[in-house]
The first five atom37 places (N, CA, C, CB, O) and aatype in JSON, in Angstrom:
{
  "aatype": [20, 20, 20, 20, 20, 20, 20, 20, 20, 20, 20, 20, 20, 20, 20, 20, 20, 20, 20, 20, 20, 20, 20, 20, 20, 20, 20, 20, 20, 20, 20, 20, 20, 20, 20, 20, 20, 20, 20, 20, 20, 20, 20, 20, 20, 20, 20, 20, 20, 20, 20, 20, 20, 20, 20, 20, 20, 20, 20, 20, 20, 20, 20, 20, 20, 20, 20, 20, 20],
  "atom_mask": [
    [1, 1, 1, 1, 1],
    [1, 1, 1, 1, 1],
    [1, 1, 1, 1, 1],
    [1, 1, 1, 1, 1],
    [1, 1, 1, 1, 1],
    [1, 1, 1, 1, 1],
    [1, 1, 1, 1, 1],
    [1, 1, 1, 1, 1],
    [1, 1, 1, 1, 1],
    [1, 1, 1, 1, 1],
    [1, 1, 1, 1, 1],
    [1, 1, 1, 1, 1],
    [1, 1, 1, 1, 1],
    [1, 1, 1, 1, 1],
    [1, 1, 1, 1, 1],
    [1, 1, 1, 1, 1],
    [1, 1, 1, 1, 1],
    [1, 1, 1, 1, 1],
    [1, 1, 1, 1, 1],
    [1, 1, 1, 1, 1],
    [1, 1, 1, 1, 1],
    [1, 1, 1, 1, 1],
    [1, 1, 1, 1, 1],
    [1, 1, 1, 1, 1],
    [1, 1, 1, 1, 1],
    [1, 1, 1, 1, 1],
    [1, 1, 1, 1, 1],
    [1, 1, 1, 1, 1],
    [1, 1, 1, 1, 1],
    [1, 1, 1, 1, 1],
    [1, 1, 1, 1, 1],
    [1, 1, 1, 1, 1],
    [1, 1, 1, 1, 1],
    [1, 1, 1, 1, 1],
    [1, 1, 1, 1, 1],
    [1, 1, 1, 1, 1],
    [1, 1, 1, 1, 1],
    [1, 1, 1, 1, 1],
    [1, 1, 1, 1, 1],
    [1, 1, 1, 1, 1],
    [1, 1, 1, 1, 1],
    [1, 1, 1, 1, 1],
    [1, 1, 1, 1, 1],
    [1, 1, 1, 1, 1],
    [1, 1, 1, 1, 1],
    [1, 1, 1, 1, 1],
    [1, 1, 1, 1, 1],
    [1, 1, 1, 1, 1],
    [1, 1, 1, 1, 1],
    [1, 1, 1, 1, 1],
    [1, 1, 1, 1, 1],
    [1, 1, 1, 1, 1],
    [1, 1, 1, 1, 1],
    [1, 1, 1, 1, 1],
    [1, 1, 1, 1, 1],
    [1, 1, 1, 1, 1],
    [1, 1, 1, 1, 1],
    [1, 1, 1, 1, 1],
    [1, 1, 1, 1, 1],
    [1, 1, 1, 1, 1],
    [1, 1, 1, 1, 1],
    [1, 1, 1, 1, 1],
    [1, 1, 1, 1, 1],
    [1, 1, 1, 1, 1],
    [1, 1, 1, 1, 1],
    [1, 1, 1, 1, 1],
    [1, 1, 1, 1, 1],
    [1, 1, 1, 1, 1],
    [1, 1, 1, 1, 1]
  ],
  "atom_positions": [
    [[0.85, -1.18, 0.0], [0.0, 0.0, 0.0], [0.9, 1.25, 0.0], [-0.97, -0.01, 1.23], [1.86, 1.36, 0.76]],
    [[0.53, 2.19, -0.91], [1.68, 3.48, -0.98], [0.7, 4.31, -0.29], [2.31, 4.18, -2.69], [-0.5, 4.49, -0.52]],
    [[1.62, 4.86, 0.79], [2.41, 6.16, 1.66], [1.13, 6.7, 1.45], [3.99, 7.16, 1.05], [0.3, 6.38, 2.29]],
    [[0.62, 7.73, 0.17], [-0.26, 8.55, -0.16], [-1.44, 7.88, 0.04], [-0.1, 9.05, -1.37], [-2.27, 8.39, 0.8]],
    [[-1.74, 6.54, -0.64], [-3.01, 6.04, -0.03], [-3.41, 5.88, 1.83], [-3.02, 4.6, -0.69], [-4.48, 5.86, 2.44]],
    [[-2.43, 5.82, 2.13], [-2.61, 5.86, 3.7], [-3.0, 6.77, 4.47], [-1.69, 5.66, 4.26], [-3.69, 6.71, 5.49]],
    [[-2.23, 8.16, 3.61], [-2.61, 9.42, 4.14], [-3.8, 9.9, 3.99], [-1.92, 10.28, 3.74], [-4.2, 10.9, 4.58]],
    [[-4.63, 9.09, 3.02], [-5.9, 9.93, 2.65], [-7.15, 8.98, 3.81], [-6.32, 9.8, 0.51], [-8.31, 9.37, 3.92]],
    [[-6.67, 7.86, 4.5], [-7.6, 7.17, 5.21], [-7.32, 7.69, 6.47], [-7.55, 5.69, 5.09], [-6.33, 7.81, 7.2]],
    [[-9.02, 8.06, 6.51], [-8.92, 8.32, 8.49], [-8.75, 7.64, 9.43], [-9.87, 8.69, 9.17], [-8.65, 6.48, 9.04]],
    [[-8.62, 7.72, 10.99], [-8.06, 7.01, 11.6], [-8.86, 5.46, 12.15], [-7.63, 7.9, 12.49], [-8.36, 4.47, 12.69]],
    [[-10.08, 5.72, 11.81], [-10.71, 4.64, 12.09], [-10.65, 3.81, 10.77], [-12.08, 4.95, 12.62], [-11.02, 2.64, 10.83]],
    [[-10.23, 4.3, 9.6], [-10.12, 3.19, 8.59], [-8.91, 3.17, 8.66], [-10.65, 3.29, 7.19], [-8.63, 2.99, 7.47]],
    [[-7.75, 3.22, 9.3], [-6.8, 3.07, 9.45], [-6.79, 1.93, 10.31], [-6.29, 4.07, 9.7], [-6.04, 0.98, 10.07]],
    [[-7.72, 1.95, 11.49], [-7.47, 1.07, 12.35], [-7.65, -0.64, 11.93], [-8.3, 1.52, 13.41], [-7.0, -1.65, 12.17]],
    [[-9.05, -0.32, 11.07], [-9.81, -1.41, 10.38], [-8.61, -2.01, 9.83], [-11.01, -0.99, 9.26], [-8.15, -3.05, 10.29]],
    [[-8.04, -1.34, 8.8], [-6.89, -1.63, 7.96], [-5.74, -2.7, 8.58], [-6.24, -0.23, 7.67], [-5.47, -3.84, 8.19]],
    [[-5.28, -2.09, 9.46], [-4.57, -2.5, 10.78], [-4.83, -3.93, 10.57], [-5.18, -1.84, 12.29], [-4.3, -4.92, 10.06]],
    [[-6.24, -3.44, 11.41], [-6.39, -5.07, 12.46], [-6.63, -6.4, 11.09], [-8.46, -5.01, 13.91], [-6.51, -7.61, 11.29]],
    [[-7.0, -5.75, 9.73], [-7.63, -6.33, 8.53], [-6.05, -7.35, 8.0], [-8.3, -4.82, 7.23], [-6.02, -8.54, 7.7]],
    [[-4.83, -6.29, 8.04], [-3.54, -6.58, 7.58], [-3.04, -7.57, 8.86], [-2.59, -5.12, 7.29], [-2.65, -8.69, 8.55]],
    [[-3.05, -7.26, 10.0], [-2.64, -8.55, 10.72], [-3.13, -9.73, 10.88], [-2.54, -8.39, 11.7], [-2.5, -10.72, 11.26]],
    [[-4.72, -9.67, 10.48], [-5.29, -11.44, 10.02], [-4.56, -11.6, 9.33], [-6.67, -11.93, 9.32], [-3.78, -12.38, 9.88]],
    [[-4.07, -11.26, 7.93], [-3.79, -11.81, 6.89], [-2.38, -12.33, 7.04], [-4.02, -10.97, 5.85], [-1.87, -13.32, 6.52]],
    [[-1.79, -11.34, 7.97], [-0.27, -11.85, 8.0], [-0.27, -13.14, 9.4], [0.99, -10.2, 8.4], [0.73, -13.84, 9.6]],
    [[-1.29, -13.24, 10.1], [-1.04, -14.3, 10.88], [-1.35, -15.15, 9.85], [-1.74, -14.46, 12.19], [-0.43, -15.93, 9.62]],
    [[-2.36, -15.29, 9.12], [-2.97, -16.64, 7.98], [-1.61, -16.71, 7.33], [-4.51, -16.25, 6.6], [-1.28, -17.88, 7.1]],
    [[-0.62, -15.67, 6.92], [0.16, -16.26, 6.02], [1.47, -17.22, 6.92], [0.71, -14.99, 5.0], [1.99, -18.26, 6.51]],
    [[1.78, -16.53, 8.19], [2.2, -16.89, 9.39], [2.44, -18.33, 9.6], [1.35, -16.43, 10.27], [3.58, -18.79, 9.63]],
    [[1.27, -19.1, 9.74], [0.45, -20.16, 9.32], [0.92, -20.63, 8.38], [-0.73, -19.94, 9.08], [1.86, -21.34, 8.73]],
    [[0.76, -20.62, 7.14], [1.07, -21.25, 5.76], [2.43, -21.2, 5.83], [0.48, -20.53, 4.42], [3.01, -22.02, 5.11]],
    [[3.15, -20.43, 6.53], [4.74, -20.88, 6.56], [5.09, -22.09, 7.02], [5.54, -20.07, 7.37], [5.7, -23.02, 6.48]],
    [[4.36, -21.88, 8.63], [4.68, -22.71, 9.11], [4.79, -24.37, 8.58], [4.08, -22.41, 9.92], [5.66, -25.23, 8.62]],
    [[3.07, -24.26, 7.94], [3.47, -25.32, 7.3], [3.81, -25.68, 6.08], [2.88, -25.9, 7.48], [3.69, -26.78, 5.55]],
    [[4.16, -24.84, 5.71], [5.02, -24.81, 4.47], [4.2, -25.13, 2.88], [6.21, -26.03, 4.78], [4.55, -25.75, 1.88]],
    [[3.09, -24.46, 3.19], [2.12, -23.73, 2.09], [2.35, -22.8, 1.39], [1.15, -23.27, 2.47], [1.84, -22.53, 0.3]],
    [[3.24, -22.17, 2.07], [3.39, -20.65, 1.82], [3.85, -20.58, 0.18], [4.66, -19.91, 2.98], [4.75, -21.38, -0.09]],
    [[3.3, -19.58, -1.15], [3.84, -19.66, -2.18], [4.59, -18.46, -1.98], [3.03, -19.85, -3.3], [5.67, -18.49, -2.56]],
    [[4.34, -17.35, -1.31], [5.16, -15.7, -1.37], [5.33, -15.46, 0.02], [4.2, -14.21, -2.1], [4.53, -15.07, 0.86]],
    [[7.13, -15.95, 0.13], [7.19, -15.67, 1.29], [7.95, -13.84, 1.3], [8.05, -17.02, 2.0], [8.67, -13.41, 2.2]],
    [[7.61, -13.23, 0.36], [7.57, -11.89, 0.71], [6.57, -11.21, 1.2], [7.83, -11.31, -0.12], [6.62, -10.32, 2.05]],
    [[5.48, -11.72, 0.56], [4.45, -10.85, 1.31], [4.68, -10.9, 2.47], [3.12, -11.12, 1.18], [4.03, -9.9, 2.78]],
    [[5.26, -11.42, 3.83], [5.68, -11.06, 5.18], [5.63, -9.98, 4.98], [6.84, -11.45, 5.77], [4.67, -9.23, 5.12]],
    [[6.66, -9.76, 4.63], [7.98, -8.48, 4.56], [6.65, -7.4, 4.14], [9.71, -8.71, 2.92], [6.16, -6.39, 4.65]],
    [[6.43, -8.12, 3.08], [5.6, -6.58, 2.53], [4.31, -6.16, 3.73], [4.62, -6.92, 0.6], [4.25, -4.95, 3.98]],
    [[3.64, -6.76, 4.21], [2.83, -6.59, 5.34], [3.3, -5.92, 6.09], [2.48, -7.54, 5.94], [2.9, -4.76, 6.2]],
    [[4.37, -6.44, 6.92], [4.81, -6.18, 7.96], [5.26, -4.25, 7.91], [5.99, -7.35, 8.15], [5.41, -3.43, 8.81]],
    [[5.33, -4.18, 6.65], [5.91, -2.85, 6.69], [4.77, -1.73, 6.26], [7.21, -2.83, 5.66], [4.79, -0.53, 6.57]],
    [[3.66, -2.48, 5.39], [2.25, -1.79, 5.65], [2.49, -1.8, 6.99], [0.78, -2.54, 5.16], [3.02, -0.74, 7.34]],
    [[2.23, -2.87, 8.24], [1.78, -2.35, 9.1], [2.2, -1.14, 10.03], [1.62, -3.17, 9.54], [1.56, -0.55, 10.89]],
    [[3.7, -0.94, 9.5], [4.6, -0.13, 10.22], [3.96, 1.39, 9.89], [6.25, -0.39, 9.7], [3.96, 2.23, 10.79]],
    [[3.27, 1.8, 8.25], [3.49, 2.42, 7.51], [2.07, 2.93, 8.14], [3.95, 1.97, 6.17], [1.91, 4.15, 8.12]],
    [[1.19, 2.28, 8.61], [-0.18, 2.7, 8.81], [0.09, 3.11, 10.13], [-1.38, 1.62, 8.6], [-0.48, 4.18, 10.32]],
    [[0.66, 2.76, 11.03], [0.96, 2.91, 12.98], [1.71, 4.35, 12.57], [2.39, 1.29, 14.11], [1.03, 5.16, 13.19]],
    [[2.5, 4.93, 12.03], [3.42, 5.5, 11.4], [2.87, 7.15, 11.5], [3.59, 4.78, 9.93], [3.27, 8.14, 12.11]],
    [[1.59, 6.84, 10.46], [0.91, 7.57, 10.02], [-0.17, 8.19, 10.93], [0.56, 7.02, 9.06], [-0.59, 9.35, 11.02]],
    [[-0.48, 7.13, 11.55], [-2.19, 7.6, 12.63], [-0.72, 7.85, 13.77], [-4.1, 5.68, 13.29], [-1.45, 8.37, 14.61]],
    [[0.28, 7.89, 14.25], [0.95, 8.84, 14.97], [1.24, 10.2, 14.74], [1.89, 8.43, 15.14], [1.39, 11.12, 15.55]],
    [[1.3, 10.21, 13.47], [1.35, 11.78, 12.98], [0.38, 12.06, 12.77], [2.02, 12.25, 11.93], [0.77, 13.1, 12.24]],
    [[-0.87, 12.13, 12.64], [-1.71, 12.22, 12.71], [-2.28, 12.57, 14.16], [-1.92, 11.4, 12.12], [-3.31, 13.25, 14.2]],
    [[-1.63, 12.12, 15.42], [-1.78, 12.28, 16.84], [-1.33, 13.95, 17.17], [-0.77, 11.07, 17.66], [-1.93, 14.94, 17.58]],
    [[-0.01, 13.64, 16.77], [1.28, 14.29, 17.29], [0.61, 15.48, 16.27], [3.13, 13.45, 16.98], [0.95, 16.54, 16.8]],
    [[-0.16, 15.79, 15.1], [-0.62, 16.73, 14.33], [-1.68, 17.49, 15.41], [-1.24, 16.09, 12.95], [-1.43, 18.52, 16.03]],
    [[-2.78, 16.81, 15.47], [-4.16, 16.91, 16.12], [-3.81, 17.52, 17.5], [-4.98, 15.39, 16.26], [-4.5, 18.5, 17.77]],
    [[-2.57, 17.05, 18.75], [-2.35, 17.36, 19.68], [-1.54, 18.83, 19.53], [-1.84, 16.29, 20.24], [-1.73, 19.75, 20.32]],
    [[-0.72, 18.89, 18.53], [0.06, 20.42, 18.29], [-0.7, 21.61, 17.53], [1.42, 20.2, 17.34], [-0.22, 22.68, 17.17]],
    [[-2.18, 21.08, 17.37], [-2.64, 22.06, 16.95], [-3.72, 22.65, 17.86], [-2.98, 21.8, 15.77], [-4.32, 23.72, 17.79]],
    [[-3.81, 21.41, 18.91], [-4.98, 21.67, 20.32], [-3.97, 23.04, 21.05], [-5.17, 19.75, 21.82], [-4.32, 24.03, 21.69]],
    [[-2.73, 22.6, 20.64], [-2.39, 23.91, 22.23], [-2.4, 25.19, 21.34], [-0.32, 23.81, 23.34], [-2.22, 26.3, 21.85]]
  ]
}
């Protein structure tokens, strides 16, 4: 998921997103384990959506809170 698409989702579809991207990476989690797995990049690539979305709804905090004072 690119950067810009992230920025345009609010924080509650952010969250959805979230919790939506860590099913998928436990299911793929899973298929490693047992050795189903056909793309073992998509980890990688998840894992860094998920970084990319936590990332974002922080600045998004750290925005919202510096503009309260």
């Amino acid at each position: 998921m690119k950067i810009k698409d992230i920025r345009e989702l609010s924080n509650k579809e952010l969250e959805g997103k979230i919790r939506e991207t860590k099913k998928e990476l436990f299911n793929l989690r899973m298929k490693q384990a047992t050795g189903t797995l056909e793309k073992p990049s998509k980890i990688k690539e998840l894992r860094k959506d998920v970084a990319r979305m936590k990332t974002v709804m922080r600045e998004k905090e750290l925005k919202e809170a510096h503009d309260g004072e």
